[in-house]
C-alpha positions as CSV (number, residue, x, y, z in Angstrom):
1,X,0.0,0.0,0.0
2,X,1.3,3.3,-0.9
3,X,0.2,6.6,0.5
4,X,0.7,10.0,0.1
5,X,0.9,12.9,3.4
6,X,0.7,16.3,2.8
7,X,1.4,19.3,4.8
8,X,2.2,22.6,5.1
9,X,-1.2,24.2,4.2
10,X,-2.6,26.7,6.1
11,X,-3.7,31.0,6.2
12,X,-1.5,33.6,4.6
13,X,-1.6,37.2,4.0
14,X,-1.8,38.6,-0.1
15,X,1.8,38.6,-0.6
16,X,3.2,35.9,1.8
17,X,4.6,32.5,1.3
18,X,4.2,28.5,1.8
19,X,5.5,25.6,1.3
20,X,3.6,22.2,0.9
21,X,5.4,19.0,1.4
22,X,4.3,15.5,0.2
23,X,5.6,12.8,1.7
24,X,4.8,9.4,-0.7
25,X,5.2,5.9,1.5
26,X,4.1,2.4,1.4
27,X,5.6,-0.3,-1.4
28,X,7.3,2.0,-4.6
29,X,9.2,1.1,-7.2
30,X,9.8,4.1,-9.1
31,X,8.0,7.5,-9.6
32,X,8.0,9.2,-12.6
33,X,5.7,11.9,-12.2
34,X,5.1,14.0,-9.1
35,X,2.4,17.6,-9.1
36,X,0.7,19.2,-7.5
37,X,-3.0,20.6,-8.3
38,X,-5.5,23.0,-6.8
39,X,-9.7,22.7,-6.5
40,X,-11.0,26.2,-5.5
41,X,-14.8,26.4,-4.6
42,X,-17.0,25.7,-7.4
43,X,-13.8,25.1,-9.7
44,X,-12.5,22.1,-11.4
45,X,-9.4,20.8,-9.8
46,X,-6.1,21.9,-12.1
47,X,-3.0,21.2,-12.1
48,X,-0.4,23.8,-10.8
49,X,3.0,22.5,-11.4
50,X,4.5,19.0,-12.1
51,X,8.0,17.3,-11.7
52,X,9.3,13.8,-13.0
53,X,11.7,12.1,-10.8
54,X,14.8,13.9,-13.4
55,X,13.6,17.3,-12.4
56,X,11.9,18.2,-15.6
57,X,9.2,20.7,-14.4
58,X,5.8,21.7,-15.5
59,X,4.2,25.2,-14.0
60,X,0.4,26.2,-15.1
61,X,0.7,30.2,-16.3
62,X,-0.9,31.7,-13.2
63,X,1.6,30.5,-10.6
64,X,5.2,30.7,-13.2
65,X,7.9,32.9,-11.8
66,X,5.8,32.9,-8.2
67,X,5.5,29.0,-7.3
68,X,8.8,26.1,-7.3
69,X,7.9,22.6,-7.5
70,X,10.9,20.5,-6.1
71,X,11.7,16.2,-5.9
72,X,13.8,15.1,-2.9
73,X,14.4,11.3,-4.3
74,X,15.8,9.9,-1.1
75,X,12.7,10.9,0.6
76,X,10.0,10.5,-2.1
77,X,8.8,13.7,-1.0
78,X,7.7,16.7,-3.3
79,X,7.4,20.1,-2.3
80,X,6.2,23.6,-3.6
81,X,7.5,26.5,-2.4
82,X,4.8,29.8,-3.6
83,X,5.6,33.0,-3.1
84,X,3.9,36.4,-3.8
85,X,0.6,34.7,-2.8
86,X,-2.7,36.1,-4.3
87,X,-6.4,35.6,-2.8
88,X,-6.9,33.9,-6.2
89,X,-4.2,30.7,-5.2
90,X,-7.1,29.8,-2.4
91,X,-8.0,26.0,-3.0
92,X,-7.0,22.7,-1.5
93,X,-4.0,21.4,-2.9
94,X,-3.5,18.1,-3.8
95,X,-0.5,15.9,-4.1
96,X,-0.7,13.6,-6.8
97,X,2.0,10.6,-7.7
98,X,2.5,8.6,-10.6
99,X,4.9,5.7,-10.6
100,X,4.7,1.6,-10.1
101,X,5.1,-0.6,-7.2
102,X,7.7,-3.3,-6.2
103,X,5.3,-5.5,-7.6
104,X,5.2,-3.6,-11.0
105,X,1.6,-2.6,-10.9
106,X,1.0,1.0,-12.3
107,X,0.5,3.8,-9.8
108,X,-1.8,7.1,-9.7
109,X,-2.6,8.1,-6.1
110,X,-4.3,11.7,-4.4
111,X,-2.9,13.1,-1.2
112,X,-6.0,13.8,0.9
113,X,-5.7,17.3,0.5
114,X,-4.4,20.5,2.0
115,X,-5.8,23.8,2.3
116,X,-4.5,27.1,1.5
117,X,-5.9,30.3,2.3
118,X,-4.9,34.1,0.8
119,X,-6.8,36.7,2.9
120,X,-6.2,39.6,5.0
């Protein structure tokens, strides 16, 4: 069983900073594929920025130049760093991991989910 823990969610001022970890355990293989994506109220959930276990990265337009997605392979952990926070980057983030287990059976697993708050 694999599973995925998020943290690092939580309320920021316009203009402050987080960073999210995600912490992928259980019986892995490989990863190949590790992002992160956002559901705001009433939205679809999108994807915000995306790494593959080589450090090739993937950013959606709203967040480049603000948000850093990063892959710590000893750990199996992802992490992204956002800066210069807006009200609009208000969602629950969601880790997401794509890879196979020991086993060889494919993965594609969700993080349960953290929130993230922009508000004075």
């Amino acid at each position: 069983q694999v599973q995925l823990v998020e943290s690092g969610g939580g309320l920021v001022q316009p203009g402050g900073s987080l960073r999210l970890s995600c912490a992928a355990s259980g019986s892995i293989r490989s990863i190949y594929l590790m992002g992160w994506y956002r559901q705001a109220p009433g939205k679809q959930r999108e994807l915000v920025a995306a790494i593959t276990s080589y450090g090739s990265r993937n950013y959606t337009d709203s967040v480049k130049g603000r948000f850093t997605i990063s892959i710590d392979n000893t750990k199996n952990t992802v992490y992204l760093q956002m800066v210069s926070l807006k009200p609009e980057d208000t969602a629950v983030y969601y880790c997401n991991l794509q890879g196979s287990t020991r086993l060889g059976a494919a993965l594609d697993i969700w993080g349960q989910g953290t929130l993230v708050t922009v508000s004075s």
